[in-house]
C-alpha positions in Angstrom: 57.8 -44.4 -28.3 60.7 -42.7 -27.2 63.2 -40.3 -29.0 67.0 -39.8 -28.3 66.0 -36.3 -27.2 63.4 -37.2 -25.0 64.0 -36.9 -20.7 62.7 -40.1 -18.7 59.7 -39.0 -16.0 60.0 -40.8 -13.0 58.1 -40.2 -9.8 60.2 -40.0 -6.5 59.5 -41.3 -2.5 57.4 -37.9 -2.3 54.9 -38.3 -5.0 56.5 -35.7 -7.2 57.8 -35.9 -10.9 61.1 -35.7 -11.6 62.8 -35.5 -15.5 66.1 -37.6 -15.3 68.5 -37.1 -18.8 68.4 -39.5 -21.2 71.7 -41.7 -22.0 71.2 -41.3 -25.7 71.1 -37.6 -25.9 73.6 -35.7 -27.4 73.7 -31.8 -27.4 74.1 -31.6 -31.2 70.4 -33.1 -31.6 69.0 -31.3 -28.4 66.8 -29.1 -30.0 65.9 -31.5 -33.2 64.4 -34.4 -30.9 61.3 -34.9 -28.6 60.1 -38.0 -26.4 56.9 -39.0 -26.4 56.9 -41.7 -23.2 53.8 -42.7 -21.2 54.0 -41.7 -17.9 55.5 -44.4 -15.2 54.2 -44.0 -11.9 55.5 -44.8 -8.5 52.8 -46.0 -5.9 53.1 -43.3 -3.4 54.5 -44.5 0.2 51.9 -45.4 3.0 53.3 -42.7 5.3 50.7 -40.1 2.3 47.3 -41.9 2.8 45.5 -40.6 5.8 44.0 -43.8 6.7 42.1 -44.0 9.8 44.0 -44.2 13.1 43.3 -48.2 13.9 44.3 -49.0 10.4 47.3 -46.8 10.1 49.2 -48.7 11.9 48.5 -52.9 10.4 51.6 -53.5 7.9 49.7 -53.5 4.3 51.6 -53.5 0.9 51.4 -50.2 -1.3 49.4 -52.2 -3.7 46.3 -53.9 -1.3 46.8 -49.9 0.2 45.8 -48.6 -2.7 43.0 -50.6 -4.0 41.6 -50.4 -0.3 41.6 -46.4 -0.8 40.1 -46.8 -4.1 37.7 -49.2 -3.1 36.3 -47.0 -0.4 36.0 -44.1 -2.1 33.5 -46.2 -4.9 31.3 -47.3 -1.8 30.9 -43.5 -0.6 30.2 -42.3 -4.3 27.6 -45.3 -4.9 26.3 -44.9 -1.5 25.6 -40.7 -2.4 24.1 -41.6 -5.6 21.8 -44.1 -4.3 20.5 -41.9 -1.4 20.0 -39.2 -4.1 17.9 -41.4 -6.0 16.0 -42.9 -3.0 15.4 -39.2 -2.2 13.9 -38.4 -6.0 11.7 -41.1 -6.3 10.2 -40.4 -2.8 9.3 -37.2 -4.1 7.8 -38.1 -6.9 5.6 -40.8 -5.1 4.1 -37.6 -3.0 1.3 -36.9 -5.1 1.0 -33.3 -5.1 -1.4 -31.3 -2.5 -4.5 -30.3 -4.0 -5.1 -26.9 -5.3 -6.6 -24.3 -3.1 -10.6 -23.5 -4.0 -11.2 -20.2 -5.9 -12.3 -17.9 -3.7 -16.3 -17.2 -3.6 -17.4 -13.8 -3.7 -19.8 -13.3 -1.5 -23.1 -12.4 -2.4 -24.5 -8.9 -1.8 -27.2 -8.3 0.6 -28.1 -4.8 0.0 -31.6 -4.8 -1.8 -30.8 -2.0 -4.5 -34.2 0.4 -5.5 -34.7 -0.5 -9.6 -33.8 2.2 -12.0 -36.4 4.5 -12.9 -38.0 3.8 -17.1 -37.5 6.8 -18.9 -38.8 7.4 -22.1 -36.5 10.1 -23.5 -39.1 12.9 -23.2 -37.6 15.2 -21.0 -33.8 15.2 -20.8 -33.4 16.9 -17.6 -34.0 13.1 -15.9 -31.7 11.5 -18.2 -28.8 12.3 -15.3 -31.0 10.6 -13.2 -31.3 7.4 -15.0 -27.7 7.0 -15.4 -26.8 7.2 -11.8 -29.8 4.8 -10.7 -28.2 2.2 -13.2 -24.6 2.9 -12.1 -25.9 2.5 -8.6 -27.6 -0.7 -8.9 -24.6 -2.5 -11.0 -22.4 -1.4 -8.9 -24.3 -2.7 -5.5 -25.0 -6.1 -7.7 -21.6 -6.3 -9.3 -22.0 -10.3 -9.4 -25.2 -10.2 -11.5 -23.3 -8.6 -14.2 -20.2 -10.6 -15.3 -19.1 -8.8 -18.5 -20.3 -5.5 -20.4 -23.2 -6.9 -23.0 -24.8 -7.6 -19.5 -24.7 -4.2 -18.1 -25.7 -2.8 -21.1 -28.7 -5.0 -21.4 -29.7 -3.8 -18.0 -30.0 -0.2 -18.9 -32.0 -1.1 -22.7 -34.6 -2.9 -20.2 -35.2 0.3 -18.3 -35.9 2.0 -21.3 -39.7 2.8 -22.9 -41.0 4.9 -25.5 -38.9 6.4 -28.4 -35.6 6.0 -26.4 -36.6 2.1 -26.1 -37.7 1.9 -30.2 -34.3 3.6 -31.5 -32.4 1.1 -29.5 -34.6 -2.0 -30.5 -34.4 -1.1 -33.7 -30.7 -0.4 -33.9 -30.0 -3.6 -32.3 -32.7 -5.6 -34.8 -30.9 -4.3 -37.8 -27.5 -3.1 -36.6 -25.4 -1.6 -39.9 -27.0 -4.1 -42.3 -30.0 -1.5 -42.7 -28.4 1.8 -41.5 -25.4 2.5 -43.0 -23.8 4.9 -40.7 -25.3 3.1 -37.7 -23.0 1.6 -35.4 -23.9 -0.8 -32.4 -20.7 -1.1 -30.8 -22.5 0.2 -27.6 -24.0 -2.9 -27.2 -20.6 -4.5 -25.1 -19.5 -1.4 -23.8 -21.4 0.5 -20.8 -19.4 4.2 -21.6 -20.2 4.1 -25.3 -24.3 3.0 -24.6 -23.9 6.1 -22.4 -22.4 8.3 -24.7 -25.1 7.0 -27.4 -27.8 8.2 -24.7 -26.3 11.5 -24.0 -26.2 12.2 -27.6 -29.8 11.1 -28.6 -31.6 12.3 -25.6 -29.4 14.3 -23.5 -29.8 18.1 -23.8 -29.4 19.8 -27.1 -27.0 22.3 -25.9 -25.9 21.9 -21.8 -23.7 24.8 -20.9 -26.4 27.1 -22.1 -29.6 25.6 -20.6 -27.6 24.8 -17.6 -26.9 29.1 -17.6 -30.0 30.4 -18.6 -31.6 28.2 -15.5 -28.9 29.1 -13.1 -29.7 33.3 -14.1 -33.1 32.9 -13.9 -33.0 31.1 -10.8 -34.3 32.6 -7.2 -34.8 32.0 -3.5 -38.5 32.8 -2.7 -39.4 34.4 -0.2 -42.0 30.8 1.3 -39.2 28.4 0.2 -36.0 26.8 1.6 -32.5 27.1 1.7 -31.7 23.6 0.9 -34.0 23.7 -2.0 -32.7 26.7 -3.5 -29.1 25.2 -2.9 -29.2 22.0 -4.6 -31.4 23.9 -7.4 -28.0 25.9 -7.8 -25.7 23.1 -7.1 -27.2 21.0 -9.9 -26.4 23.6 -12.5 -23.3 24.8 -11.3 -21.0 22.6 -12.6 -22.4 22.9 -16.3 -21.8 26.4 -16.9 -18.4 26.6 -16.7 -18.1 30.1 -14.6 -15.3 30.3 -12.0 -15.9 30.3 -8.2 -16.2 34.3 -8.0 -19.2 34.4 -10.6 -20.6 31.8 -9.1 -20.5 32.6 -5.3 -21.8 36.4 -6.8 -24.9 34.8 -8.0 -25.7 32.8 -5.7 -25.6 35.8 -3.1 -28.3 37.3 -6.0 -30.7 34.8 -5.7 -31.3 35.3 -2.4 -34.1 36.8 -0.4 -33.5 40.5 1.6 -34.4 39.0 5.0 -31.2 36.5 4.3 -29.2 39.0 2.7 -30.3 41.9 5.9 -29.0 39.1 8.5 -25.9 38.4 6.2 -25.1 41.9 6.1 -25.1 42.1 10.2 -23.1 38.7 11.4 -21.0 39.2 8.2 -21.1 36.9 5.3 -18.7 34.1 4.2 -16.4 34.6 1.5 -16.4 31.5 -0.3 -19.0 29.9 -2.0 -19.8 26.5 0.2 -19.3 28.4 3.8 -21.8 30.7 2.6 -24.5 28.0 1.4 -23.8 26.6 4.7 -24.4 30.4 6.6 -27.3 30.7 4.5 -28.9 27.3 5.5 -28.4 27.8 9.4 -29.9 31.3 9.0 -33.2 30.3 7.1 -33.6 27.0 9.6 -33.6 29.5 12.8 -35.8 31.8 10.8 -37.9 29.0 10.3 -38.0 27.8 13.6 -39.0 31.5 14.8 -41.4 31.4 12.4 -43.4 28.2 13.6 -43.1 29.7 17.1 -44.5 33.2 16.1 -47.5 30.5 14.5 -48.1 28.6 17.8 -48.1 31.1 20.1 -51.2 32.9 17.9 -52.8 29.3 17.7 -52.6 29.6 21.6 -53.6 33.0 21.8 -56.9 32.3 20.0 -58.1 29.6 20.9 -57.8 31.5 24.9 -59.8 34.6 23.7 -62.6 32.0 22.0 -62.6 30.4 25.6 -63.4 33.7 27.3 -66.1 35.2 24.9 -67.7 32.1 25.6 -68.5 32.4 28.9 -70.6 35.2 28.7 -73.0 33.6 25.9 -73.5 30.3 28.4 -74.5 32.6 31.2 -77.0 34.6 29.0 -78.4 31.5 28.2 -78.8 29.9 31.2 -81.0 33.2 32.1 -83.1 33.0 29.7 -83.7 29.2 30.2 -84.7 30.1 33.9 -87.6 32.6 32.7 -89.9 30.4 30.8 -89.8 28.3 34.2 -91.2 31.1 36.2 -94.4 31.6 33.8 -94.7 28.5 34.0 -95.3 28.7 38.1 -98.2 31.0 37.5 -102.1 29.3 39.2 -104.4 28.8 36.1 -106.8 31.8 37.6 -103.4 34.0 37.3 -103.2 33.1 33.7 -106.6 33.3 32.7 -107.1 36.7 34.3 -103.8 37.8 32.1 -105.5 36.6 29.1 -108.6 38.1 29.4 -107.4 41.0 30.2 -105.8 41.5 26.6 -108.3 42.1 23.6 -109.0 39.0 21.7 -108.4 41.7 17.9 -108.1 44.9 17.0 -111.7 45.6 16.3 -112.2 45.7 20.2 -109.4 47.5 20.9 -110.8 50.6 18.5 -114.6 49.9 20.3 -112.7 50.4 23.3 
């Protein structure tokens, strides 16, 4: 459709548009009327195309040019979209490589000492109990999958009252005791907690002092004793390094303290346990020297006061064999001579 107003497109020898007036415009309806025209193209001259060089030059008409161009440029799409679907369905006829294996752990070889029972008796060893279980879950880690496990580990250790409270707070759980709670029985800190609070020590800091105060080197003992007596304590009081490295020094015997006092003594509380235990070792060492060389020395003088009894008695072996050598007339002179009783020696 086509107004008066309307400019004709047309399409010139370069391929560009051009707007040529239209014959039924007038200037008093310029700006009253539009054109709405389809576009007319011009088929663009063959000297545009770049066509390859041995067909540039063949004399073709603009339409078989055209179509040609058109024609070719299909092939290459079709010829992209084919290779992209040969390329899809080859990788989907791939099945997929196989997942790797989940890796194994290996198994432990270490042979782990068992726990030792305890009872709940004496809570000084209920330290000890802990560690040996911590030790031996941690060296069989693949016996012990989840937490209920571990925790069953350490209620199988147990035996007298510490073994009943369990087995019965397990049997009956909160259905029977109403402020018991078993939530210890899938957590490993919470059954130790539970422990520590029904059979650990009633009050620790303090017991852990009053041993610590009371504690002392004697004089027969050793350093290392006395040191991991103090060590084991140490921690639980809650004194500072200064009290602690004073009464340590307190504990100790004078001989330590004289040969402190001469070499000078450490002045913290480690290089002094350390002093202290290279000290008593060489006193030690002196000591079971001192004790051989008296073994040595007595058994020497027991040598030589024996000599003197074997040659007294190898005398007096050789005298009976001299009577003996006597002539019977010798001997029965000898014995007459004597009086046969007293009663003749008085007639005499």
């Amino acid at each position: 459709m086509q107004t008066p107003a309307s400019p004709v497109p047309s399409i010139n020898s370069e391929g560009k548009f051009l707007l040529t007036p239209n014959p039924f415009h007038s200037e008093e309806d310029q700006d009253f009327s539009t054109t709405i025209q389809g576009p007319v193209f011009q088929t663009p001259g063959p000297e545009t195309l770049e066509l390859p060089a041995e067909s540039a030059g063949e004399p073709t008409t603009e339409s078989s040019v055209t179509k040609d161009y058109m024609h070719y440029q299909y092939q290459t799409q079709l010829t992209d979209t084919l290779r992209t679907m040969t390329d899809h369905l080859a990788a989907l006829a791939v099945p997929p490589p196989p997942a790797p294996p989940a890796p194994v752990e290996p198994k432990s070889r270490v042979k782990p000492r068992s726990p030792d029972t305890f009872d709940g008796s004496d809570p000084g060893k209920l330290d000890a109990f802990i560690f040996q279980c911590s030790m031996y879950i941690v060296l069989r880690g693949q016996d012990f999958p989840d937490e209920a496990s571990k925790v069953a580990f350490m209620l199988s250790y147990l035996k007298g009252s510490a073994l009943d409270w369990f087995q019965t707070a397990a049997t009956h759980g909160s259905s029977s005791f109403g402020l018991m709670s078993t939530a210890w029985l899938s957590s490993t800190p919470v059954c130790i907690d539970e422990l520590r609070r029904l059979f650990g020590p009633r009050d620790p800091v303090n017991e852990a002092t009053v041993r610590i105060e009371n504690l002392r080197y004697k004089d027969a003992g050793k350093a290392v004793k006395y040191t991991l007596d103090f060590n084991r304590d140490a921690p639980r009081t809650g004194w500072n390094d200064k009290a602690l490295y004073r009464q340590f020094y307190k504990g100790l015997p004078d001989r330590l303290k004289d040969k402190l006092t001469r070499i000078g003594k450490a002045e913290m509380l480690i290089p002094l346990q350390h002093q202290v235990q290279v000290l008593d070792q060489r006193y030690w060492e002196r000591q079971a020297k001192i004790s051989h060389d008296k073994h040595a020395f007595s058994n020497t003088a027991l040598a030589q006061t024996d000599k003197p009894r074997q040659s007294s008695s190898d005398s007096n072996s050789s005298r009976p064999a001299a009577s003996s050598s006597q002539t019977p007339a010798q001997s029965k002179s000898s014995s007459s001579s004597k009086p046969k009783n007293p009663e003749c020696r008085q007639a005499r």
